[in-house]
C-alpha positions, 0 to 999 in steps of 0.5 A: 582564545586569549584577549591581546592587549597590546602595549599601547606605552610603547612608542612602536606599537601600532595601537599607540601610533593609531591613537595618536593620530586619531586623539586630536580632537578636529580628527574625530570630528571631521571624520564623523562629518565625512561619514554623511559622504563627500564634502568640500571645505565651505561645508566641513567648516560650517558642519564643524562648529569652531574650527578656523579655515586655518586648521581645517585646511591642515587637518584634511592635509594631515589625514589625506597624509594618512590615507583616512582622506581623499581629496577630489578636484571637481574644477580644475579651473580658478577658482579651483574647486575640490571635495573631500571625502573618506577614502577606503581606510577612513571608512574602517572607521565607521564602526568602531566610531559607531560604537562610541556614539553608541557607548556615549548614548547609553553611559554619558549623562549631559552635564546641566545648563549653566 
């Protein structure tokens, strides 16, 4: 069987849809985060080094969009309270981001303190 190697140059490829919504960088963060399981927002914050409360809040908003994010209300009561957690798509992900840890432990040599 032939490999397939789709043409990601093409604006209706799945494949380059898909890469789009997983390049930014907080994306593949977060979900590295919400593999250890549900979390609410105070917590992905301070998991997540150098993120505002801003951009989080819009991150979470756009893969909850996606389908990779499920967002819980635990208190429906103010202040309301709410978990997020990987929703059934987002823990697809799991493996193939495994396999970048793994690539980048065996391949990625840390550049010298300065």
């Amino acid at each position: 069987m032939a490999l397939v190697i789709p043409d990601v140059l093409d604006e209706t490829c799945a494949t380059r849809q898909a890469l789009e919504r997983l390049a930014a960088k907080w994306r593949v963060l977060l979900l590295y985060a919400l593999a250890a399981g549900p979390q609410r927002h105070a917590e992905l914050r301070r998991r997540v080094p150098g993120i505002t409360q801003k951009v989080l809040t819009e991150t979470l908003r756009g893969m909850e969009a996606d389908g990779l994010v499920e967002r819980r209300v635990l208190r429906q009561a103010a202040p309301q309270h709410v978990e997020y957690a990987l929703s059934p798509l987002g823990r697809t992900l799991e493996g193939p981001l495994q396999a970048i840890c793994d690539w980048a432990s065996m391949n990625v040599t840390p550049s010298p303190s300065s």
